[in-house]
N, C-alpha and C positions, 0 to 999 in steps of 0.2 A: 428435229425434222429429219425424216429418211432421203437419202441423194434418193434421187429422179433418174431414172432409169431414162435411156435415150426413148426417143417415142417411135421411131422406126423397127426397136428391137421389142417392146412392148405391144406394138400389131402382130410382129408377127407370130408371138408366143400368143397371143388372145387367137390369132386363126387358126395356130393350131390346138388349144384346146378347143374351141368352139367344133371343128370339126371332128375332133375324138370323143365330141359328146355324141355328134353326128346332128349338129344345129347348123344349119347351111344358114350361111352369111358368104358375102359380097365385099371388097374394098373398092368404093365406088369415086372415093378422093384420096389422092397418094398426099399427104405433107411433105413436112420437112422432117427428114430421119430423124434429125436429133433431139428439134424442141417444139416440134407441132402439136397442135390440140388436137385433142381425138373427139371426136361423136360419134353416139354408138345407138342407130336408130334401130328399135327391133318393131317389125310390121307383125301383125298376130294377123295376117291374110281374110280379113273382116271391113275391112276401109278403115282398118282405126291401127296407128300406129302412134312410138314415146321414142323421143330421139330424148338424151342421155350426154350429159358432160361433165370432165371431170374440173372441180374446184376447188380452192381452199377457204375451209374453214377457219378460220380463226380463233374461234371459240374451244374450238376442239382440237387446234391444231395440227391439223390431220386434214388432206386431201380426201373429196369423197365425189363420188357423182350424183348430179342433180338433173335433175327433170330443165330441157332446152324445151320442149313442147310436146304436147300427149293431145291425142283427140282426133279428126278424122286423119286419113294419109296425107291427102292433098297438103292439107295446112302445116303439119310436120316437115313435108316436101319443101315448102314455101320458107318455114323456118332455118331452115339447115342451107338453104341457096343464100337466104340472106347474109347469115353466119360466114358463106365461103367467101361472098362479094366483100366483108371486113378483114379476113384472115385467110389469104391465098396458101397457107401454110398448114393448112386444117386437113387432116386425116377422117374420112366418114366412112364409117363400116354398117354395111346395114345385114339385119338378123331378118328371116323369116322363118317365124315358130308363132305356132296359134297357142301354145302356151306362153307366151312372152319372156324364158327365158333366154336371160342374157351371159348367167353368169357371174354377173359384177359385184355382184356378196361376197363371191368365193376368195377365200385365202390369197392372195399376190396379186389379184385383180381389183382387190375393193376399193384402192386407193390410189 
């Protein structure tokens, strides 16, 4: 398994690629620098947004991101308040791109 990189240093290298793609994103929840969860909600500005978390696999052993909730915004919105109310620690970065990318394939981000 690869060390974990601190998760305060990991936002902020994701804002800045995100913005050198020129994908405007928000940090709308600050965590905890070193070992907060990140969600990574991207809105396609349609009423429909896919909020995004990272987890481990086991199978694969390998860290990947998984689908926290997709479908209209409100209810994503809804999902991701619930999420912060269990984990005050929770970092939520939100994307708005009508193409939905987020990124999270790419090379150093996918896991």
């Amino acid at each position: 398994m690869q060390p974990r990189l601190a998760s305060g240093l990991w936002v902020s290298a994701y804002l800045a690629r995100l913005r050198l793609e020129g994908i405007p994103v928000f940090l709308t929840a600050r965590g905890d620098d070193t070992a907060g969860a990140v969600i990574v909600k991207c809105a396609t500005l349609d009423g429909q947004a896919r909020a995004l978390q990272r987890s481990y696999d086991f199978a694969r052993d390998a860290r990947i991101w998984m689908v926290l909730a997709e479908g209209a915004e409100a209810d994503v919105d809804q999902a991701i308040r619930t999420a912060r109310k269990h984990d005050p620690d929770l970092w939520v970065l939100e994307i708005e791109d009508r193409a939905g990318r987020t990124l999270l394939e790419d090379p150093g981000l996918d896991g």
